[in-house]
N, C-alpha and C positions, 0 to 999 in steps of 0.2 A: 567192884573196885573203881567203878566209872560212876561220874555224874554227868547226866543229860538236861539239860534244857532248849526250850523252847524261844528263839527272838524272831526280829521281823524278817530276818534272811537268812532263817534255818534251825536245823537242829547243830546244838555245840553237846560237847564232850569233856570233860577235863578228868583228873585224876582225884579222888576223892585226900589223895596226900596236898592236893594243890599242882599249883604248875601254870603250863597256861594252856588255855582253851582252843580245843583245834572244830573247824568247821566242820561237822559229821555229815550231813546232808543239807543242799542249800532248797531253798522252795518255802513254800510258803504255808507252814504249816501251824492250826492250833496248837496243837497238846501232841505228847509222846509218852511213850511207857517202858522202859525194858522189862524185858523179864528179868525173873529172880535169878535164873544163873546165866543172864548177859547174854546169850544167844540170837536173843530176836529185840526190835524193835518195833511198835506199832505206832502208827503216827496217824492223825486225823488232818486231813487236807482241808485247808479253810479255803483259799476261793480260786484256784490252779486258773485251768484255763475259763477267760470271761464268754459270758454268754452260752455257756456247752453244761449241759449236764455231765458230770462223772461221778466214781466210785469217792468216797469220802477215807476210807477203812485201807490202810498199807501196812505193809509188815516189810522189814527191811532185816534181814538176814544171812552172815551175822549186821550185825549194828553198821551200817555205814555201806554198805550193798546196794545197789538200784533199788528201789523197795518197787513190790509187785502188789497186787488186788487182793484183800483180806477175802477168802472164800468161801460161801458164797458170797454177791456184792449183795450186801443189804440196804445201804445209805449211799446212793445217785441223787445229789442235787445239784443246783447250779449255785453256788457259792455256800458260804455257808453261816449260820446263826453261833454266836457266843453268848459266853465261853463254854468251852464243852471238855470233860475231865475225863482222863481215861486210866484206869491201873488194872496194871496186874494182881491176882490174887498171890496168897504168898507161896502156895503150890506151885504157881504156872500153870494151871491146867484151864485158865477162866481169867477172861478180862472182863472187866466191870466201865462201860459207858456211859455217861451222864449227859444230856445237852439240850439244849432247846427245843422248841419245837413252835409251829405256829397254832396248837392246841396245849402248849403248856410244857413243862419240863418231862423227858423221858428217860428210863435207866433198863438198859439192856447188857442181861449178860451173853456172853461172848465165848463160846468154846478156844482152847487154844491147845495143841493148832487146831488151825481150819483146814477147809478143806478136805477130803477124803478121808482124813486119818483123825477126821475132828469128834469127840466124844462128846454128844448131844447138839441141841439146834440150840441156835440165836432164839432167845427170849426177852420180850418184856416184861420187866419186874414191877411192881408197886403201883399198877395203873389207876387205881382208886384210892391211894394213899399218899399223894401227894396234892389233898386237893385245894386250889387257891394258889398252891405255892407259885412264884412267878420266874425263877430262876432257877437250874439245876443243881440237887444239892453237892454240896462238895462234898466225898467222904473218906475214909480210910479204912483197907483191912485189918480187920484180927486176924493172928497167925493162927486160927485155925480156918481159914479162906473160905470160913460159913456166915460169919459177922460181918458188919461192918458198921461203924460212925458215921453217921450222916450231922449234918448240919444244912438247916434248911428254915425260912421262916414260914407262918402257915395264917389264914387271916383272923385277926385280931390279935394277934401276936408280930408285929413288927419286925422285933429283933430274932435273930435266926436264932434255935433250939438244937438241943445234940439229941440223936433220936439213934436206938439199937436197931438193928435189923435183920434180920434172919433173913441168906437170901435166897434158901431152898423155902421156909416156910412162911414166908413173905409177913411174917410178925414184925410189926413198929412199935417201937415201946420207946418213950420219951426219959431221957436222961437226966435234962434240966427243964426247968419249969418258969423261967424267967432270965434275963439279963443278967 
């Protein structure tokens, strides 16, 4: 029932009927997620405090809660690389992370929740399958939260491509073939 976005002084909120937009959390963050039935929030911290390595990964629950350490902390750095994508699958049980890296784009899923009650460990996905690409791809779930669209360019190829993705059986299969 809520729309979140991401600006330079926070995460906002409004009503998907419209209305106006209230500050949900202020800080300075990338990318954000709810989940599918609005419970939680995950937010990726872009450069918090300067010069300090920290946890990158918060979960803010419900929506607009102090947000606490996604856990385990996987992603401690000291600022951080763009742009980095983050959703939820359409079960809720799996967040899907995309982001830079200084060896190249990386896509990690993500149990949800975390934490003691988390079902399965943080994995990297597609480590030999995105290679050249120089930017993380963007992508979207299928509701059956086993798919998903990626778009990503690859070299000799320019213009970014829609590619399938199986992301238990880590199959990439090319959608379009050109611009």
């Amino acid at each position: 029932t809520r729309l979140y976005y991401v600006t330079n002084t926070g995460v906002w909120s409004m009503s998907r009927a419209g209305g106006e937009a209230a500050l949900i959390l202020k800080g300075d963050y990338e990318d954000a997620t709810p989940s599918p039935d609005g419970k939680a929030l995950v937010l990726w911290l872009s450069l918090g405090e300067k010069h300090q390595k920290e946890p990158k990964l918060w979960v803010s629950s419900p929506p607009g809660a102090p947000p606490r350490k996604y856990e385990p902390v996987l992603f401690e750095e000291e600022g951080s690389f763009s742009p980095v994508y983050l959703r939820f699958a359409p079960d809720g049980r799996k967040i899907l992370l995309a982001l830079p890296s200084a060896m190249g784009p990386e896509i990690w899923l993500l149990p949800f929740p975390d934490g003691a009650s988390a079902q399965g460990k943080a994995r990297r996905l597609f480590t030999s399958m995105l290679p050249g690409a120089e930017w993380p791809p963007s992508f979207s779930w299928m509701p059956d939260s086993r798919h998903l669209v990626m778009s990503f360019a690859t070299p000799g190829h320019p213009q970014p491509q829609l590619w399938m993705a199986h992301v238990e059986d880590q199959d990439l299969d090319a959608l379009t073939a050109d611009a």
